[in-house]
C-alpha positions as CSV (number, residue, x, y, z in Angstrom):
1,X,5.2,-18.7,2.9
2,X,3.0,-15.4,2.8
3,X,3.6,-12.3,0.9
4,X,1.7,-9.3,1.3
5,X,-0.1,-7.3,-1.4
6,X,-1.3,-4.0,-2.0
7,X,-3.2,-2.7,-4.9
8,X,-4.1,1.5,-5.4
9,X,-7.2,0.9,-6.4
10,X,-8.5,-0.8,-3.2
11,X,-8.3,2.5,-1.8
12,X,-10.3,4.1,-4.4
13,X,-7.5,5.5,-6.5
14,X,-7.7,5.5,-9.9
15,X,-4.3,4.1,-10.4
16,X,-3.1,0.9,-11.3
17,X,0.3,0.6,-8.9
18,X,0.8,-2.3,-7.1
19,X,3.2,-4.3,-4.7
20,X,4.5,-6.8,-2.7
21,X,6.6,-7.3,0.3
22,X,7.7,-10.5,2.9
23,X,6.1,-8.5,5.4
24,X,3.6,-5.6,6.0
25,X,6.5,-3.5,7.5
26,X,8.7,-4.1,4.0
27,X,5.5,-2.7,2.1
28,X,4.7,0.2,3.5
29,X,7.7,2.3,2.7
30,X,6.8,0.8,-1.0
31,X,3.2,2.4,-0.6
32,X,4.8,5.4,0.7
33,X,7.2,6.2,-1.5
34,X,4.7,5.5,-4.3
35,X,2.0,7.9,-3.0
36,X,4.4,11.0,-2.8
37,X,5.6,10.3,-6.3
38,X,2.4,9.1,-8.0
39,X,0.1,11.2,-6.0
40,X,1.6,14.5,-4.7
41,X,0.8,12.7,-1.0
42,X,3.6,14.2,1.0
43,X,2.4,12.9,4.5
44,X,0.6,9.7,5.2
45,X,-1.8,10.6,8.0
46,X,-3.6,8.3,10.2
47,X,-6.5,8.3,8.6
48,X,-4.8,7.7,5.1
49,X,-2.6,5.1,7.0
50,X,-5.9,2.8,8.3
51,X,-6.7,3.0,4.6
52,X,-4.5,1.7,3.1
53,X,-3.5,-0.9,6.0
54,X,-7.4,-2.7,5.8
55,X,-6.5,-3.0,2.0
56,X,-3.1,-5.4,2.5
57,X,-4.1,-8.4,1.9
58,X,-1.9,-11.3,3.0
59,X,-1.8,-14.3,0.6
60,X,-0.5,-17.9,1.1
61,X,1.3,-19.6,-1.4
């Protein structure tokens, strides 16, 4: 089984918020909802988005 894993900090944040999800589609919102609350980030551009999408990483258990 995989999970997938996130950590603030892999985008350069100074932050140390992290999560996991099943999928990357259950972790987003997570990320989302994190960076309009922790970090004022209101809109998740595409830019923003690629970001924080090459920092997922996907680990086996």
């Amino acid at each position: 089984m995989a999970t997938y894993h996130f950590k603030c900090k892999d985008i350069g944040m100074n932050c140390g918020f992290e999560a996991s999800a099943k999928s990357q589609d259950d972790l987003l919102p997570k990320i989302a909802d994190h960076a309009k609350s922790a970090h004022n980030i209101q809109q998740i551009d595409d830019a923003l988005k690629q970001k924080v999408t090459s920092a997922i990483k996907k680990r086996l258990f």
